[in-house]
N, CA, C and O atoms as a CHARMM CRD file, in Angstrom:
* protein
*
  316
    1    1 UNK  N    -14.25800 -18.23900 -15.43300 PROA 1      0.00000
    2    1 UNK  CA   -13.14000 -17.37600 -15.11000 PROA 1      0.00000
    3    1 UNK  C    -13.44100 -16.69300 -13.78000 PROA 1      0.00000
    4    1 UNK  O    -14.58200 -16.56500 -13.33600 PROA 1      0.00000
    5    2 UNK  N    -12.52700 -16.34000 -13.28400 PROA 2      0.00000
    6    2 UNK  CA   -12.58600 -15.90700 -12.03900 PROA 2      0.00000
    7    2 UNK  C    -12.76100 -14.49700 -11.99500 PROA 2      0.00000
    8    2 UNK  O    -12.95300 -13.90200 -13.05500 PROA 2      0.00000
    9    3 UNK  N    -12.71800 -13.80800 -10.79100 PROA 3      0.00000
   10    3 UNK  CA   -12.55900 -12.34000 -11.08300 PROA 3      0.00000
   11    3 UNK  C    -11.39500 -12.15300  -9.25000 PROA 3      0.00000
   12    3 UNK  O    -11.28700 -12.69600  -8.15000 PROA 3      0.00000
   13    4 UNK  N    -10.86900 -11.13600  -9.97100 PROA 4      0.00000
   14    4 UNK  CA    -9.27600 -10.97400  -9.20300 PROA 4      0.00000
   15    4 UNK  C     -9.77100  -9.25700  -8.53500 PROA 4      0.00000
   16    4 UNK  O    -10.55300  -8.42600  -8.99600 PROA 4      0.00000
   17    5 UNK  N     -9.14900  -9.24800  -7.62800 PROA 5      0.00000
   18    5 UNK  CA    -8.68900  -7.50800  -6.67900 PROA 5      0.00000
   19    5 UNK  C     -7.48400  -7.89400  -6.28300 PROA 5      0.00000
   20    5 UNK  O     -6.83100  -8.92600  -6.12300 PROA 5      0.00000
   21    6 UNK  N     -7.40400  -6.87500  -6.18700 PROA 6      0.00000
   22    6 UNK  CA    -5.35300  -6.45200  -5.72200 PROA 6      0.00000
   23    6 UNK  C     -5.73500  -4.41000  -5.51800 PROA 6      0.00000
   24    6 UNK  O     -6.28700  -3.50000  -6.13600 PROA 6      0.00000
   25    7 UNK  N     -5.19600  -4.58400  -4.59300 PROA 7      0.00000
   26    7 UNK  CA    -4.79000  -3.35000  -3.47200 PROA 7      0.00000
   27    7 UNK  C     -3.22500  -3.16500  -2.80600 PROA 7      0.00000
   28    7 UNK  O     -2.57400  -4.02600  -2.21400 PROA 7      0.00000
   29    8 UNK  N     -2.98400  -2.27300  -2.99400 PROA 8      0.00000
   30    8 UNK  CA    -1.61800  -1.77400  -2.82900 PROA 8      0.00000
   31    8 UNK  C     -1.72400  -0.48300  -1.30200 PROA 8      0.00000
   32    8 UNK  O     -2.53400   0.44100  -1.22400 PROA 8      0.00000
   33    9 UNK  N     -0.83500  -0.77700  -0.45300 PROA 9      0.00000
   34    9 UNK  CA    -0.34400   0.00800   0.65100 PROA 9      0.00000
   35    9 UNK  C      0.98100  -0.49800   1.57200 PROA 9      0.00000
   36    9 UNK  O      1.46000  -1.55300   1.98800 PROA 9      0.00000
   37   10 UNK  N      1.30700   1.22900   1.62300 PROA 10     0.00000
   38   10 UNK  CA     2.50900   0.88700   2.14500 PROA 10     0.00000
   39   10 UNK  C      2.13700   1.32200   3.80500 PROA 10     0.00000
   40   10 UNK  O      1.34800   2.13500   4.28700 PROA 10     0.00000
   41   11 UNK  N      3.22600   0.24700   4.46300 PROA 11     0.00000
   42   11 UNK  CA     3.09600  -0.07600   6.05900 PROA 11     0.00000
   43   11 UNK  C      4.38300   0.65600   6.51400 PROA 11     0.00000
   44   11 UNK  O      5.40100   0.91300   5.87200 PROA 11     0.00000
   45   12 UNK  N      4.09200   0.89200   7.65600 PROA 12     0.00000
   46   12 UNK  CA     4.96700   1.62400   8.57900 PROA 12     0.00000
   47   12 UNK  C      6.28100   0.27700   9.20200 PROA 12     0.00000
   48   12 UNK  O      5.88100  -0.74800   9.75500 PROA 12     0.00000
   49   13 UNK  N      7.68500   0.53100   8.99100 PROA 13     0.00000
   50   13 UNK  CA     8.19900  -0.53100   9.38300 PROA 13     0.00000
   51   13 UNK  C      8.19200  -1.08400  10.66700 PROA 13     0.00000
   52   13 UNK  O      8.71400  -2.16300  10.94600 PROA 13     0.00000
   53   14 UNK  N      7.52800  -0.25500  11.55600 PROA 14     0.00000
   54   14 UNK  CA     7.42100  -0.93400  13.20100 PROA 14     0.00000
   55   14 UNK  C      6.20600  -1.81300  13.11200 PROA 14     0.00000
   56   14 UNK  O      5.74400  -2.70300  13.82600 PROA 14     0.00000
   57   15 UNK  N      5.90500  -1.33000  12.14500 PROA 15     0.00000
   58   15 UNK  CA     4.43100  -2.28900  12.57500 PROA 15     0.00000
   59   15 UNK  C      3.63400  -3.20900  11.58300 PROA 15     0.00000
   60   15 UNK  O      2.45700  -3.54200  11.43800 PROA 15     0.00000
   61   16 UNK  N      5.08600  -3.51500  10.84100 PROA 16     0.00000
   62   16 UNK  CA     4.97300  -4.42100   9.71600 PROA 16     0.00000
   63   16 UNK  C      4.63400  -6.14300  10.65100 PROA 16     0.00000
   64   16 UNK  O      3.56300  -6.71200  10.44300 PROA 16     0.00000
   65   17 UNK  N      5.59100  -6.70700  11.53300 PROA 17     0.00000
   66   17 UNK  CA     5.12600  -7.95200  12.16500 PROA 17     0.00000
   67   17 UNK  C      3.38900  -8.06700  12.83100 PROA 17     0.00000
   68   17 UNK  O      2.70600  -9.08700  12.92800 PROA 17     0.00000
   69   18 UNK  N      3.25200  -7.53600  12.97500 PROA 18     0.00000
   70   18 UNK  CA     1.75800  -7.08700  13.84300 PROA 18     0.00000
   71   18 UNK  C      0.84000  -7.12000  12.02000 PROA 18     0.00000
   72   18 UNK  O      0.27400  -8.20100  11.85700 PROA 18     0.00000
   73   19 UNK  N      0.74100  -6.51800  11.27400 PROA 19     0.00000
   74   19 UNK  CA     0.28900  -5.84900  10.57700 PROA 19     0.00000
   75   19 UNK  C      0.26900  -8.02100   9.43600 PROA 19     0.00000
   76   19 UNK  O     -0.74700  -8.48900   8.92400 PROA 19     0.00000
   77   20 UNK  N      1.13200  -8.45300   9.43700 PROA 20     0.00000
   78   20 UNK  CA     1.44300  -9.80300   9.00800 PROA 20     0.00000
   79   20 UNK  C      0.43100 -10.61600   9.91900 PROA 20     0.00000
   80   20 UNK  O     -0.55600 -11.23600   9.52200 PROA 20     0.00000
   81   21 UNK  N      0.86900 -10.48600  11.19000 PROA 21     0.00000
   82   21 UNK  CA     0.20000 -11.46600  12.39500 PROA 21     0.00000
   83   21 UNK  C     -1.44100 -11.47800  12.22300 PROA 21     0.00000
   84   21 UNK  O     -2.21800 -12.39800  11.96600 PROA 21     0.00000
   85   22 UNK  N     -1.65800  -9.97100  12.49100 PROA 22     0.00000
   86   22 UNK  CA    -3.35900  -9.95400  11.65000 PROA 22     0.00000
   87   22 UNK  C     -3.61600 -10.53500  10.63000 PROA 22     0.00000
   88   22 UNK  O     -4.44000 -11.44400  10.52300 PROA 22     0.00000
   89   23 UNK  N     -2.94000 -10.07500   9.76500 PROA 23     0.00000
   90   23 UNK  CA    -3.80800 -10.39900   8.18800 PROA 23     0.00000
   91   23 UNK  C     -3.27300 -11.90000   8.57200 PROA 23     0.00000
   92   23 UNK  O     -4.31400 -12.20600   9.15300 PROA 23     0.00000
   93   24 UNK  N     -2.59900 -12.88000   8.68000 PROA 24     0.00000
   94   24 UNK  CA    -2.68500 -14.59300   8.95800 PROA 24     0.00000
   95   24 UNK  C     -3.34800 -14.76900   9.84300 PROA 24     0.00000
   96   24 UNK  O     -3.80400 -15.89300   9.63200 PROA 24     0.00000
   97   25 UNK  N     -3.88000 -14.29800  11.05500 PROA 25     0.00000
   98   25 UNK  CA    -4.30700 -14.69600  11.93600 PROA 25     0.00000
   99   25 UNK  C     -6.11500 -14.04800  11.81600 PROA 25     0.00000
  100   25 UNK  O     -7.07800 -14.45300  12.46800 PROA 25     0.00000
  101   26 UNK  N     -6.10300 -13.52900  11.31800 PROA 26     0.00000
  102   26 UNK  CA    -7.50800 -13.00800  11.00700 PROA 26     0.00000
  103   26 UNK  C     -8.40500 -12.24300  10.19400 PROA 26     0.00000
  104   26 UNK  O     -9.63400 -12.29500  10.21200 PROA 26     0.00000
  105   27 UNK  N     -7.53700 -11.40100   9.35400 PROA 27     0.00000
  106   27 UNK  CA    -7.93900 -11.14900   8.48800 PROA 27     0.00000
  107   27 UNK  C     -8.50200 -12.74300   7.07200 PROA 27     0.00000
  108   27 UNK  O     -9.60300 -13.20600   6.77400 PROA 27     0.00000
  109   28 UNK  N     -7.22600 -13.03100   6.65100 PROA 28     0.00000
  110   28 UNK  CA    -7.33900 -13.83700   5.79300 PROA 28     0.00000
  111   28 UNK  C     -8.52900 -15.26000   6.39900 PROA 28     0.00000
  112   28 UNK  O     -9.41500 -15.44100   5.56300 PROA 28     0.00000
  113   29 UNK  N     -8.57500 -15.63200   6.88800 PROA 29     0.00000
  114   29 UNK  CA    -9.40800 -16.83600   7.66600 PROA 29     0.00000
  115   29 UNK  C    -10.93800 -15.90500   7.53600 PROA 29     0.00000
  116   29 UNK  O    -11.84200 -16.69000   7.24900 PROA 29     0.00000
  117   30 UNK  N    -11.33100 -14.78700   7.64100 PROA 30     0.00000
  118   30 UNK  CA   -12.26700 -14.13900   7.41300 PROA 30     0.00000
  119   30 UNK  C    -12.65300 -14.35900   6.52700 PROA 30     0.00000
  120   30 UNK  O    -13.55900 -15.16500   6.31800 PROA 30     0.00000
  121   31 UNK  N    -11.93100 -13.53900   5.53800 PROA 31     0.00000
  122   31 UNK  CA   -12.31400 -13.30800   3.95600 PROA 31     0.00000
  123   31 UNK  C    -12.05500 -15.06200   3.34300 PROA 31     0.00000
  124   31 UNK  O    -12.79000 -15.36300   2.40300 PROA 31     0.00000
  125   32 UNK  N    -11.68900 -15.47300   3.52700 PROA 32     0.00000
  126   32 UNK  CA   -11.65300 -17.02100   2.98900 PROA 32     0.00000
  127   32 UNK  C    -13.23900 -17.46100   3.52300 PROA 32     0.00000
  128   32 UNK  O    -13.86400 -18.24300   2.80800 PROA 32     0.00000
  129   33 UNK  N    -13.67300 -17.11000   4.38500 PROA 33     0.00000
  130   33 UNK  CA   -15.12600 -17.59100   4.53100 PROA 33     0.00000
  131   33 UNK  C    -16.25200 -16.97700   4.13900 PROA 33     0.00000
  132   33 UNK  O    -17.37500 -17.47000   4.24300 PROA 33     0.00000
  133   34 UNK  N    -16.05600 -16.15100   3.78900 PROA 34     0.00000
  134   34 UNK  CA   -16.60800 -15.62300   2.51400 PROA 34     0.00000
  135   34 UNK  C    -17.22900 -16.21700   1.65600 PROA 34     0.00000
  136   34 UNK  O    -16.41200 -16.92300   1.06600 PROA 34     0.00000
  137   35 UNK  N    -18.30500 -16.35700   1.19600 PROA 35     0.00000
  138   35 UNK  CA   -19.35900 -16.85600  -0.00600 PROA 35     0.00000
  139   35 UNK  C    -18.48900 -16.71000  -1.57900 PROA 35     0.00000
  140   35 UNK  O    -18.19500 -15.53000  -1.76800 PROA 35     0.00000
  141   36 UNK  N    -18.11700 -17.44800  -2.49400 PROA 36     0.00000
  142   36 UNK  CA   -17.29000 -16.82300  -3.22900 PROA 36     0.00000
  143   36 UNK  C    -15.92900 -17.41000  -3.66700 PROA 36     0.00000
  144   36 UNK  O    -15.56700 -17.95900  -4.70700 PROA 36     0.00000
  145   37 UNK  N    -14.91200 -16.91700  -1.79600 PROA 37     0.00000
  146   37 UNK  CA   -13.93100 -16.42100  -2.43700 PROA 37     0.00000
  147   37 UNK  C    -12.91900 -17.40500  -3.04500 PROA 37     0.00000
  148   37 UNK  O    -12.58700 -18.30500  -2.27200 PROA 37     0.00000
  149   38 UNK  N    -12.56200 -17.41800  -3.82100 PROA 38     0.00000
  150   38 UNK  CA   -11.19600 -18.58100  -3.61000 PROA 38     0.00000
  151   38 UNK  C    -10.36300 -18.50600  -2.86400 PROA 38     0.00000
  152   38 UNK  O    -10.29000 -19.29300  -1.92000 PROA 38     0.00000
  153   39 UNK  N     -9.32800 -17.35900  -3.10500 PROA 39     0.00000
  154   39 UNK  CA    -8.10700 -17.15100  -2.76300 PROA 39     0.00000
  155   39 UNK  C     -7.82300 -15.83700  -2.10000 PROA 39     0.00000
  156   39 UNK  O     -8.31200 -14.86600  -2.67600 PROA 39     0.00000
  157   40 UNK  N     -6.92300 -15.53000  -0.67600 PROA 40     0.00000
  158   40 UNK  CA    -6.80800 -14.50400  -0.21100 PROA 40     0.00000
  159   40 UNK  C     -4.92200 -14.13200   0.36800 PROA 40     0.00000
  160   40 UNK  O     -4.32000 -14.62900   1.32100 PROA 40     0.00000
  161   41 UNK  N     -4.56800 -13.38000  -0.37400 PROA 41     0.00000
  162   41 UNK  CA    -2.97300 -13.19900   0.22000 PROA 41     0.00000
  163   41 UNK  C     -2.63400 -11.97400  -0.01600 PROA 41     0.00000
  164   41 UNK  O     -3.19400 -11.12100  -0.70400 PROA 41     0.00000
  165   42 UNK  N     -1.00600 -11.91200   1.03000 PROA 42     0.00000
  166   42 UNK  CA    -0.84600 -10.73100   1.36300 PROA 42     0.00000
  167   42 UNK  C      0.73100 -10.93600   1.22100 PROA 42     0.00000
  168   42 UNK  O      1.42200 -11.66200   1.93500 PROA 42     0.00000
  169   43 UNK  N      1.14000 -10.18100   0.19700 PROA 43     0.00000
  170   43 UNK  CA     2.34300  -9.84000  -0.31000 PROA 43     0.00000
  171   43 UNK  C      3.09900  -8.75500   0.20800 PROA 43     0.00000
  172   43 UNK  O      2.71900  -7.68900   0.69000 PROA 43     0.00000
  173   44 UNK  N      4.21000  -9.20400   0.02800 PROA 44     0.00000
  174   44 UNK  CA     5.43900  -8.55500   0.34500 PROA 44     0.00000
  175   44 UNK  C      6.72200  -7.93900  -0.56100 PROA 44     0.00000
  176   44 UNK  O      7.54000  -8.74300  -1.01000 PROA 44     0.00000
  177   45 UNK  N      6.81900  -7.06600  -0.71700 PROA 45     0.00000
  178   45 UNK  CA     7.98400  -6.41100  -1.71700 PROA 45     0.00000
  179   45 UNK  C      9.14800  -6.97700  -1.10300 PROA 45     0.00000
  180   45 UNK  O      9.47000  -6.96700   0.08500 PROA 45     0.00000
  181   46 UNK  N      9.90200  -7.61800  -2.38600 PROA 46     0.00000
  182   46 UNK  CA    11.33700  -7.87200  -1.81600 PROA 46     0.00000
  183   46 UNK  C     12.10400  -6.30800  -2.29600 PROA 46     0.00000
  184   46 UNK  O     11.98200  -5.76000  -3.39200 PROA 46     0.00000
  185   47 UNK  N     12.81100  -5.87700  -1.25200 PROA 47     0.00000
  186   47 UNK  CA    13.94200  -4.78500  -1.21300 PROA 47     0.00000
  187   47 UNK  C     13.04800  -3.42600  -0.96200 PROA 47     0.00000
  188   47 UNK  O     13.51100  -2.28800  -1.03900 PROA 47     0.00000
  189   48 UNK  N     11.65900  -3.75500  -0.64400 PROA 48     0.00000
  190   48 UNK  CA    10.75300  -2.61600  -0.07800 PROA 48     0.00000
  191   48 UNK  C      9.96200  -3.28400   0.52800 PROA 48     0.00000
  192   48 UNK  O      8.79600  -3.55500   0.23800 PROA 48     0.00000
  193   49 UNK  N     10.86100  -3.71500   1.81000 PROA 49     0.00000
  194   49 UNK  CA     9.40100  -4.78300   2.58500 PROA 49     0.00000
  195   49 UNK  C      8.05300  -4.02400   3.32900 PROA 49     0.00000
  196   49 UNK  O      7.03200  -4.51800   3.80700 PROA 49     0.00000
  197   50 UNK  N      8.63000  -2.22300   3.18100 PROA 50     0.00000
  198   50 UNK  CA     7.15800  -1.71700   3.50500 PROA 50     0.00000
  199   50 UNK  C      5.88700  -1.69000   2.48000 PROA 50     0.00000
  200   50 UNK  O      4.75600  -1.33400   2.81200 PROA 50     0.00000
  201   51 UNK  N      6.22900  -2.08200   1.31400 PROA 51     0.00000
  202   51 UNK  CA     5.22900  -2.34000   0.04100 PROA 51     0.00000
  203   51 UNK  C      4.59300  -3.48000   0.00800 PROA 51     0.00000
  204   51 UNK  O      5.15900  -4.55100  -0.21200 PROA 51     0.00000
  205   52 UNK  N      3.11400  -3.32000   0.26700 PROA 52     0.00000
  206   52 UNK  CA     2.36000  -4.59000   0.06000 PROA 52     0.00000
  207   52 UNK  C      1.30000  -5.12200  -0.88700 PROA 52     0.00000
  208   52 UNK  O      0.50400  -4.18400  -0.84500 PROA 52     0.00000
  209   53 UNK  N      0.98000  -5.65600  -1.38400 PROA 53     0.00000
  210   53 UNK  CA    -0.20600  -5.99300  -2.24400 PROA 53     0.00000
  211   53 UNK  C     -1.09500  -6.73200  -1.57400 PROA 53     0.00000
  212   53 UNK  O     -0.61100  -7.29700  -0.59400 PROA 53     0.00000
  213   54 UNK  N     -2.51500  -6.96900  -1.81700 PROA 54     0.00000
  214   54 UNK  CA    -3.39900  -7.64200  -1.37400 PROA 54     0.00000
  215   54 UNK  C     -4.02100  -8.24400  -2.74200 PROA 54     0.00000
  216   54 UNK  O     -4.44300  -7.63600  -3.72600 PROA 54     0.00000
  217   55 UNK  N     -3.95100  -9.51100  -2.51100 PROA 55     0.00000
  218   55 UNK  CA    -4.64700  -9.90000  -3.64700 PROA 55     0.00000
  219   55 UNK  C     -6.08600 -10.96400  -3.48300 PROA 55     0.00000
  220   55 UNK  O     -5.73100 -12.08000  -3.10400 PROA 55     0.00000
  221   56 UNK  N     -6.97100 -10.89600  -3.60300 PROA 56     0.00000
  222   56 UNK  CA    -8.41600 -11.75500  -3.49300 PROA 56     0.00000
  223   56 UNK  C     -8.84600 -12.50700  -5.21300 PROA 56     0.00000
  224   56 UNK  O     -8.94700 -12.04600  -6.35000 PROA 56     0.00000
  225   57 UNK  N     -8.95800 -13.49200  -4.75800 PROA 57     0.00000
  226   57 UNK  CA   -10.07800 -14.09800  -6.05100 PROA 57     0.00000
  227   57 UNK  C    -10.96800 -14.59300  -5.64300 PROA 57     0.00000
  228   57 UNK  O    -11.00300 -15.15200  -4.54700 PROA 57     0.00000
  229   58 UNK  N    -12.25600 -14.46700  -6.74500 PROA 58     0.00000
  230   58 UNK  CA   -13.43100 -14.97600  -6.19400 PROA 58     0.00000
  231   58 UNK  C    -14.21600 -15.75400  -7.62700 PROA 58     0.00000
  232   58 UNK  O    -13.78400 -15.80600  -8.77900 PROA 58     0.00000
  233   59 UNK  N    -15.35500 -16.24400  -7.13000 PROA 59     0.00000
  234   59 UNK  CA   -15.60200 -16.85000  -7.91600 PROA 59     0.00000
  235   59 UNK  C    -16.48800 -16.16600  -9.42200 PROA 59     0.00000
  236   59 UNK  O    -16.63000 -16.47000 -10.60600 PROA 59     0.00000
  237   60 UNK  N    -16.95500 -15.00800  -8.40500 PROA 60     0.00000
  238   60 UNK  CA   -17.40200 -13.87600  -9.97500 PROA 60     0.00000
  239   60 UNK  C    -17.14800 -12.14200  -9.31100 PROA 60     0.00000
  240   60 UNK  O    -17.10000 -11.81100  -8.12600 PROA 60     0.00000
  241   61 UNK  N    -17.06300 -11.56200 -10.12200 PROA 61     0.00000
  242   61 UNK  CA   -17.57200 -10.31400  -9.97100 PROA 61     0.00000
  243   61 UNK  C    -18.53100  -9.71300  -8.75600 PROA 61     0.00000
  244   61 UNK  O    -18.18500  -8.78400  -8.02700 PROA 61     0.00000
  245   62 UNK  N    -19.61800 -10.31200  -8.68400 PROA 62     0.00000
  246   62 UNK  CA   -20.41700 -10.09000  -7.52600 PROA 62     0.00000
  247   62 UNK  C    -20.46000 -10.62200  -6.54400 PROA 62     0.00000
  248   62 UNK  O    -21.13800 -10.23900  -5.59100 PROA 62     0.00000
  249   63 UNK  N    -19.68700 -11.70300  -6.56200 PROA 63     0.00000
  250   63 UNK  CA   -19.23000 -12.56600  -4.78700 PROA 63     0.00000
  251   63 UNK  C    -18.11400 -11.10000  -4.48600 PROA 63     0.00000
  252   63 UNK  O    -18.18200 -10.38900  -3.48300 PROA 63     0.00000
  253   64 UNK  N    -17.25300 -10.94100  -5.49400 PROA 64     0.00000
  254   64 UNK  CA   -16.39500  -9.35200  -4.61000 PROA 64     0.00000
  255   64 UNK  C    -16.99200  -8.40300  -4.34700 PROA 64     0.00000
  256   64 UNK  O    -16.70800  -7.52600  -3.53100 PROA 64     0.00000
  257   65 UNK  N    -17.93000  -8.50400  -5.05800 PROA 65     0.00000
  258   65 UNK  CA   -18.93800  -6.94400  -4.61100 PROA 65     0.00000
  259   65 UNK  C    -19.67100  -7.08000  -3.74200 PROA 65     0.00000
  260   65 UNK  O    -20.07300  -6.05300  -3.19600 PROA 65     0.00000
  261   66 UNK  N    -20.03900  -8.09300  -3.36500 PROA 66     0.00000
  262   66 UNK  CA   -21.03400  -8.03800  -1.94100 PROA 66     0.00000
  263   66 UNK  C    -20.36600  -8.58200  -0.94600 PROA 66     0.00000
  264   66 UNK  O    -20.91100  -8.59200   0.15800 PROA 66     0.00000
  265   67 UNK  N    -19.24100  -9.06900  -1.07900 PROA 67     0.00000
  266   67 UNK  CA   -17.93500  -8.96400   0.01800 PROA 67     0.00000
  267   67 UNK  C    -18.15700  -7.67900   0.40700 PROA 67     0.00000
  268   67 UNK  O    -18.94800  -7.45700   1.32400 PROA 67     0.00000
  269   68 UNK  N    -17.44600  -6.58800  -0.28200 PROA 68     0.00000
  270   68 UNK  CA   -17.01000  -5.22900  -0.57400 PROA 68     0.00000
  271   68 UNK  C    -18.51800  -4.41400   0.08000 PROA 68     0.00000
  272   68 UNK  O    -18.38200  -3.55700   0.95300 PROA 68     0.00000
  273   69 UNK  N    -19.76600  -4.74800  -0.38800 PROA 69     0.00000
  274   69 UNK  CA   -20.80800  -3.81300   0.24300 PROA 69     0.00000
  275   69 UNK  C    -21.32700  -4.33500   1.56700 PROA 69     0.00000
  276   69 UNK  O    -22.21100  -3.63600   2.06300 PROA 69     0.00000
  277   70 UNK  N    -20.79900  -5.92000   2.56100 PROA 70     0.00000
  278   70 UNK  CA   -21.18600  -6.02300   3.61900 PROA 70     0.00000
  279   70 UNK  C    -20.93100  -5.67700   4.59000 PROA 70     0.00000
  280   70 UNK  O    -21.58500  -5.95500   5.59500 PROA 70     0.00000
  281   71 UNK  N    -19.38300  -4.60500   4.56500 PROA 71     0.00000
  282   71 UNK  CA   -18.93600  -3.76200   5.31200 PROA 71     0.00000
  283   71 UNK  C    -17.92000  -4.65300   5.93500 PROA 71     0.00000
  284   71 UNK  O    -16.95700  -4.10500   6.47100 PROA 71     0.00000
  285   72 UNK  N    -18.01500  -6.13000   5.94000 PROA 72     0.00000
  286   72 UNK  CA   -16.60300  -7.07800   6.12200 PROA 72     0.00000
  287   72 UNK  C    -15.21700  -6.53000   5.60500 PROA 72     0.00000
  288   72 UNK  O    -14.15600  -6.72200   6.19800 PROA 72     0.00000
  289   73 UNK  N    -15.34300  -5.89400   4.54200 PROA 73     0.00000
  290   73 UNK  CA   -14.20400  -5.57700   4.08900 PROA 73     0.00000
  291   73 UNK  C    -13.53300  -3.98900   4.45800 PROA 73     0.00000
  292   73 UNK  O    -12.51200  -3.60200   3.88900 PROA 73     0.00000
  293   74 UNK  N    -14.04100  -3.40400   5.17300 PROA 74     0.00000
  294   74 UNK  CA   -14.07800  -2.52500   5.47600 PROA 74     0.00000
  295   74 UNK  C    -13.61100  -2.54700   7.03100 PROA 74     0.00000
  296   74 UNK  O    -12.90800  -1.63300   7.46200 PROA 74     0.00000
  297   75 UNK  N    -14.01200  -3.58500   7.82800 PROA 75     0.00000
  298   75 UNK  CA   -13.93200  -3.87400   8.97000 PROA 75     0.00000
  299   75 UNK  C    -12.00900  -4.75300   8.63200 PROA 75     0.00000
  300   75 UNK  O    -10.98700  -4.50200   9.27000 PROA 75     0.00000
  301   76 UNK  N    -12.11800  -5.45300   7.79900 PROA 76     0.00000
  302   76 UNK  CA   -10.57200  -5.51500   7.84900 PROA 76     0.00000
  303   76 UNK  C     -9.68900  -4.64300   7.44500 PROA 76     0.00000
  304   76 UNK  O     -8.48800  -4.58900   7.71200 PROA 76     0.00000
  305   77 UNK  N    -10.18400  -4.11800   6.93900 PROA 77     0.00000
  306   77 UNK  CA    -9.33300  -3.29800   6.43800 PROA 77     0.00000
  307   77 UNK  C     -8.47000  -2.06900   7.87300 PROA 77     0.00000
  308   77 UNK  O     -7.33700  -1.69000   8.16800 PROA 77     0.00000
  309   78 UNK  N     -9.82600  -1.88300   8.34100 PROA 78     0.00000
  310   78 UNK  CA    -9.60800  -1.30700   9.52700 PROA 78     0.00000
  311   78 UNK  C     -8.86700  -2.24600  10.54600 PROA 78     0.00000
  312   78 UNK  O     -8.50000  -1.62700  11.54500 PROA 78     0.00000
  313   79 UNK  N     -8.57200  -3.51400  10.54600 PROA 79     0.00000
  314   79 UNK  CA    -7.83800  -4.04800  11.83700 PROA 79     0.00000
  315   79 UNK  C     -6.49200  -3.98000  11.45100 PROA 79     0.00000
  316   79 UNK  O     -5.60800  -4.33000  12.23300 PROA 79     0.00000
């Protein structure tokens, strides 16, 4: 079985295209190289397109956690 994260934030609407362009263009290609991960996406609320989810799977528990403590995730989070 896998183990799943999901994170929720809401984006400013000017800077929702930019904020997309990253996370496809570099965020996600990151975290996909990742030791681990399976799966990495970035959702969109229909009828609240400033609402987003982030969702990651990995292959256990501690492939997310040492994602999470190499400061990679932290560094995207910040772009």
């Amino acid at each position: 079985m896998s183990f799943v994260r999901i994170g929720s934030f809401e984006a400013k609407p000017a800077q929702i295209p930019e904020l997309i362009r990253i996370y496809e263009d570099e965020v996600q290609p990151s975290m996909r190289a990742e030791p681990g991960n399976l799966s990495a996406c970035l959702l969109q609320q229909q009828g609240a397109e400033n609402l987003f989810l982030v969702c990651t799977a990995w292959q256990t528990q501690a492939d997310a956690e040492r994602y999470e403590s190499s400061g990679q995730a932290l560094a995207n989070v910040g772009k």
